[in-house]
C-alpha positions, -999 to +999 in steps of 0.1 A: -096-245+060-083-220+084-096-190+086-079-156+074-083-124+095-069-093+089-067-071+121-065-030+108-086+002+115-121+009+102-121+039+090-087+044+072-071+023+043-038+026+052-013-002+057-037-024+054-053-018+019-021-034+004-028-064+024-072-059+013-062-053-022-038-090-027-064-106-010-092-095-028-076-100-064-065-141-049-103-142-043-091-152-005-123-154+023-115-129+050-126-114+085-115-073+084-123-079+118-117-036+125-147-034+103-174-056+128-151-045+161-126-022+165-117-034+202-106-065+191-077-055+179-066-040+213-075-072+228-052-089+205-029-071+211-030-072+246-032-108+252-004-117+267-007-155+252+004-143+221+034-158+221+046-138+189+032-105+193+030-079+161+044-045+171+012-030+157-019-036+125-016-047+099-014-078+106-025-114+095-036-142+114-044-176+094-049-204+117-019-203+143+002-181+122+006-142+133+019-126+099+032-091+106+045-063+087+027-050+055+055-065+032+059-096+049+021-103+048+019-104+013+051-126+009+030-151+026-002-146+004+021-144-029+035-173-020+002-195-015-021-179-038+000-175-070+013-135-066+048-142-063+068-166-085+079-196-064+117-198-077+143-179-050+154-152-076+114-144-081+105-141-048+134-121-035+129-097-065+091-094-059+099-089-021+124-066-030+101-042-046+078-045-023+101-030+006+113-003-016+072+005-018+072+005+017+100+028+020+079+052-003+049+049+014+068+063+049+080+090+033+044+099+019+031+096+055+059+119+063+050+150+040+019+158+068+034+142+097+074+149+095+076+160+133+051+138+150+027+112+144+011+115+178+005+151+164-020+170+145-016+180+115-019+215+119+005+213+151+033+205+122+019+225+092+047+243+084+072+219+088+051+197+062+052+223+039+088+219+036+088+186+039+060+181+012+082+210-011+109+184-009+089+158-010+077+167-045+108+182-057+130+154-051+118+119-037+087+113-052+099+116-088+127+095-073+105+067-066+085+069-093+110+070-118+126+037-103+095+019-106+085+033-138+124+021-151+118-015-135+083-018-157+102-005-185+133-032-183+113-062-177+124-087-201+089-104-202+076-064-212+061-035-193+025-052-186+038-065-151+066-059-130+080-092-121+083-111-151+051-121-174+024-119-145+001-100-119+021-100-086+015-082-053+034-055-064+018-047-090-012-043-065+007-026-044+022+001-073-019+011-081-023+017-049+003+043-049-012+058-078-042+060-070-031+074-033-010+103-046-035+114-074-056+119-042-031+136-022-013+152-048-033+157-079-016+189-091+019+176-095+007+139-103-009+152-132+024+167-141+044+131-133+026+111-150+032+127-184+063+106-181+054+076-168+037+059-192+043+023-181+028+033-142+000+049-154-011+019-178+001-006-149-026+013-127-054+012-155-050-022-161-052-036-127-084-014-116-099-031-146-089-067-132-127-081-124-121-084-087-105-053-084-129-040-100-157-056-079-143-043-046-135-009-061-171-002-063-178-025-031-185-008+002-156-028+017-132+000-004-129+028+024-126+058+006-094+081+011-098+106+037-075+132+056-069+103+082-049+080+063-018+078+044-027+096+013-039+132+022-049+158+004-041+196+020-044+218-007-015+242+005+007+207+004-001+205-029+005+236-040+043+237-029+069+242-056 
């Protein structure tokens, strides 16, 4: 069996935590090869016999296969470790929502980085007050709302989102939970008094048994103020 290595930095979860979180739930054996040595994923990058290089981590490599792009990563694990339906309308749908997460997750990135990434936070503090005040206003509720409606309009029920069982999105969907009650605890508390169907979604796959496991497993990084989900007080205390 080939083996599965997923190239993304120590010491944030990021990106890659969507990719950590479907492949801990498939129960799939993996190198977070940032973890043991952070240099190798310069290297990788670097080596010029790569002859389909990823733009940048997360990415997954599984014998000769280079898997880039968050979404696109776990197309390829729903597809071979039962996370995805296997029909055509499935698997668009599921990869569907997926991007629309990814879309999110930019804009979360963007409510302490909207100038710069290269920046520092506090080079751009001002401007991510806006951009959080808008944030919060508008395009979070936005999002949550749509994926809160999708739960609540699945014919198979509001337990999963794709039909009658866990998918990577799903996954992916308590990660965003989780991230913005970190970030944004204030006005998630206020969110989530209507979106029922999210919030149980979220509960019920932290109590899955191997999410579960890693949850309390030092392989979970912990949020931080170096990742996606941030939390700056004044950010979160924007009308």
């Amino acid at each position: 069996m080939d083996t599965t290595t997923l190239y993304y930095w120590p010491e944030i979860q990021g990106r890659g935590e969507f990719v950590r979180l479907a492949l801990e739930q498939a129960a799939v054996p993996y190198v977070d090869v940032g973890r043991e040595d952070e240099a190798a994923i310069e290297a990788f990058l670097d080596d010029a016999g790569i002859a389909t290089p990823p733009f940048a981590p997360p990415f997954l490599v599984v014998g000769d296969l280079v898997i880039s792009q968050t979404a696109n990563i776990l197309l390829y694990i729903g597809q071979h470790y039962g996370l995805a339906p296997h029909d055509e309308a499935g698997g668009l749908w599921t990869h569907g929502l997926q991007l629309t997460i990814a879309d999110f997750v930019v804009e979360i990135h963007d409510t302490h980085h909207p100038i710069a990434a290269g920046a520092y936070y506090e080079e751009q503090q001002a401007e991510a007050k806006r951009r959080a005040a808008d944030f919060l206003a508008h395009r979070a509720p936005k999002f949550l709302h749509y994926f809160e409606r999708v739960l609540d309009r699945n014919p198979a029920g509001p337990t999963w989102a794709v039909r009658d069982a866990l998918t990577y999105v799903d996954l992916s969907l308590f990660q965003i939970v989780a991230g913005l009650r970190y970030a944004f605890p204030r006005h998630m508390r206020r969110y989530e008094r209507e979106l029922p169907h999210l919030v149980a979604l979220h509960d019920r796959v932290a109590a899955l048994p191997n999410i579960a496991a890693y949850l309390q497993s030092p392989r979970r990084i912990a949020f931080n103020t170096m990742g996606i989900f941030r939390h700056y007080p004044e950010l979160d205390a924007v009308q």
